[in-house]
N, C-alpha and C positions, 0 to 999 in steps of 0.2 A: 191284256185282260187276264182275269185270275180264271184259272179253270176250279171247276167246283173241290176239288181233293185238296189244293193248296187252301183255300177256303176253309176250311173245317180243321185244317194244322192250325192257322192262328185264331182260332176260338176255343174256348174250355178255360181252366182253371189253372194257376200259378199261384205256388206257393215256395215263403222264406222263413227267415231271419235276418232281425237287423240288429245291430248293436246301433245305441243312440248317444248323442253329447248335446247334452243342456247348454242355455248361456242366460239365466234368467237378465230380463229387460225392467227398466221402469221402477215401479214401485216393490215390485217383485226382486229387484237386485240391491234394495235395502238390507232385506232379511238374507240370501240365497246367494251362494256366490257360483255354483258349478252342479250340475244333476248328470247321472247315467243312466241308462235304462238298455232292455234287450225288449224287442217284439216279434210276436209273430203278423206275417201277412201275406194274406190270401187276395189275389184279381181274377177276376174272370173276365176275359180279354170276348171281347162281343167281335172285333176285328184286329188290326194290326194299330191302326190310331187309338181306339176306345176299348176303356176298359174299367169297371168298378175296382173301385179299391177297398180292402177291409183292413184296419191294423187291430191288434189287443196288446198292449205295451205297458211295463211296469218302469215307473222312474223314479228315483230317489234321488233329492235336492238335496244340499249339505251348504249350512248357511258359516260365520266365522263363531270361534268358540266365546263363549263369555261367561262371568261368574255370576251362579245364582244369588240375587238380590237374600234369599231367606239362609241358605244353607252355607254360601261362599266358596262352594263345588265348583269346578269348572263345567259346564253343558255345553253341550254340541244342539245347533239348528237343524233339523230332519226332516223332509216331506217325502212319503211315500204317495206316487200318482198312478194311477192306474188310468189307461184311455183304450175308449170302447170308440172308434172313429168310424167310416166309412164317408166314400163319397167316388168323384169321378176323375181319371187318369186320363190324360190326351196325348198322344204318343205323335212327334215328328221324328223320324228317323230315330238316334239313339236317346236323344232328348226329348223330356216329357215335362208336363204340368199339371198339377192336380190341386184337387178340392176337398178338404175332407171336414165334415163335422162330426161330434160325437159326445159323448159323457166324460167327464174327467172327475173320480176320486181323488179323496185328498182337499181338492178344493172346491171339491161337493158345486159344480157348475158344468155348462154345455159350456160347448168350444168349437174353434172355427182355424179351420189347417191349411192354408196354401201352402203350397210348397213348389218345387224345379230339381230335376233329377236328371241322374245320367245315367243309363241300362247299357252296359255292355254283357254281352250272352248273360253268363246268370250272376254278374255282379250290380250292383246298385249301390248310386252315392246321391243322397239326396238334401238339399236346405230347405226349412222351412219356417216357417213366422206362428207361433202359438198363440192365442187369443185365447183364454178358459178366465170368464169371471174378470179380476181384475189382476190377475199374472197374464203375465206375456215374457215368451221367450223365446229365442232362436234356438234352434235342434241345427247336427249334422247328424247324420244317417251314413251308417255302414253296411251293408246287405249282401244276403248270397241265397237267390230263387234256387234251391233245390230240387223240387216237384213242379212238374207239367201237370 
């Protein structure tokens, strides 16, 4: 049984950074070949299992180069995304799962985040599946919780 002081350690607020890698999917991986991005993210841990999750993440797509139709320049494919997410973390042991929806710039649409992660002390490596609009893509996630 938990006595109440251990109780109140795994509750409160955790926060990081993550570095992120793209792998656009679908109709999305016509145009897009590879995206990075850095986020920050904040949980607040209601227990040891459950806990809200919040990211704000900037990523930038990079699609292949081609020659402009008018100018005969070479151009480069660019999408700058920005994702305002939130949702809920279920924590087993070092392994978790989570849900996140939120707003995605860029491709000016909501979006929908499963994802499966591995927490060890304050590192974090997480997969997830991107739905926003009609892009979809797989992310790996590199992370390190710095603040309790």
């Amino acid at each position: 049984m938990i006595n109440q002081a251990q109780a109140q350690d795994e509750r409160g607020f955790t926060a990081g950074n993550t570095v992120n890698f793209m792998f656009p999917q679908e109709s999305m991986a016509d145009t897009y070949d590879f995206g990075w991005g850095i986020y920050a993210n904040m949980d607040y841990n209601f227990n040891k299992h459950l806990a809200a999750r919040f990211d704000l993440g900037w990523n930038t797509v990079t699609g292949p180069d081609f020659n402009d139709t008018i100018t005969g320049l070479p151009q480069s494919q660019k999408m700058s995304v920005w994702e305002f997410t939130g949702g809920l973390k279920a924590s087993v042991s070092i392994v978790y799962v989570e849900v996140r929806g939120g707003y995605f710039t860029g491709i000016n649409s909501w979006g929908f985040v499963p994802a499966v992660g591995l927490r060890i002390g304050k590192f974090d490596v997480q997969g997830s599946y991107t739905m926003a609009g009609d892009n979809k893509w797989i992310s790996a996630r590199l992370g390190f919780y710095w603040a309790k």
